[in-house]
Structure formats: structure tokens, C-alpha cells
Steps between C-alpha positions, in 0.01 A plus 500: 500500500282337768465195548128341596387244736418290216897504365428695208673848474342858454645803269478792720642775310707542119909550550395807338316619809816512672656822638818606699441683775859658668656203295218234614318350240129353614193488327227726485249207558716438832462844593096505371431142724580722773332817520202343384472346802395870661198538555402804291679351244280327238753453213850669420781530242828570622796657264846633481591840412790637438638845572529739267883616596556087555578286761307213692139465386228564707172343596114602412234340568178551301162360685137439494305609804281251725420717731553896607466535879915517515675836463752477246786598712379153659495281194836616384638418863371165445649435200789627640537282714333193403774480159775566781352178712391281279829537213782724555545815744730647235165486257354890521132558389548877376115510371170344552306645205119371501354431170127420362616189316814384386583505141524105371575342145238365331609166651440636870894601569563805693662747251808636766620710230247680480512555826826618490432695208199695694750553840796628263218769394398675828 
């Protein structure tokens, strides 16, 4: 939640949004607010996957380009370290995956299981 200058309050994410990361839980929307604050970074979806022989789950980040004049050794570096900054230095981005759009509900949601669904089939 967030609360605004006005006193009302804000929803920024669903409980079910929620991962645990090395036994962390945050939300994806935490982890979204900032690495779309890059600047080749025009919107993202961020989502935990877990191993297939178990253990901790992992992080992925799916994004929509702004703009291309960034190798992508350099926008995964960024990410990098911008999630280990801004949140937790335990958090590890192990992929940056750019996407053409991402896939939303009819009611504008970002589908993450898809997402996870499309990752879990490379």
C-alpha cells in the first residue's frame, strides 16, 4: 500500500503477486517499480521460477523495450544491480528476457503465469 499526499491509500500489487526469493517474500510490483525506473526500460513483469530439481526460486524479468542503443550484457548489469540497490542484495536477476508486449487479462492485468508458463518452455 502507499499512502498519498491527500491521506488516501493506493493498492500497489495483489498478495498473490507475492514471491519468496531465498526465503524473502516481496512483491513483483516492488521489484517492477524499480527496474522501470531504467532507462531502456519502458514496462516490465517480473516472476518467480522455480527449479526443476527444487530449491529457492529464482527471478525473471520479462520487459518492453524503450530504447536499443544498450548492449544487453549492459541492461542485465543494470538490473542487476539496480534490484540489489534499491531492495535486497540477496535478490538475483537470472534473466532479462525482452518481449513485444506483455500478455494482460482482458481487464489490463499482466498474466505472470503465462509468463512463467512461456520461461518453463525454453
Amino acid at each position: 500500500m502507499e499512502q498519498l499526499p491527500n491521506g488516501y491509500y493506493k493498492a500497489q500489487g495483489r498478495v498473490d503477486d507475492a514471491m519468496n526469493l531465498g526465503g524473502i517474500k516481496v512483491s513483483s510490483t516492488q521489484i517492477e517499480a524499480v527496474i522501470n525506473t531504467l532507462n531502456f526500460i519502458k514496462e516490465s513483469a517480473a516472476i518467480a521460477v522455480s527449479p526443476k530439481g527444487g530449491g529457492p526460486s529464482f527471478l525473471v524479468i520479462y520487459y518492453v523495450e524503450k530504447i536499443r542503443n544498450i548492449s544487453n550484457e549492459e541492461r542485465f548489469n543494470q538490473a542487476k544491480n539496480s534490484i540489489r540497490k534499491e531492495l535486497n542484495p540477496l535478490f538475483k536477476v537470472v534473466d532479462l528476457i525482452k518481449i513485444d508486449i506483455l500478455p494482460r487479462t482482458a481487464s489490463n492485468k499482466v498474466m505472470r503465469r503465462k509468463l512463467r508458463d512461456l520461461y518453463q518452455q525454453k
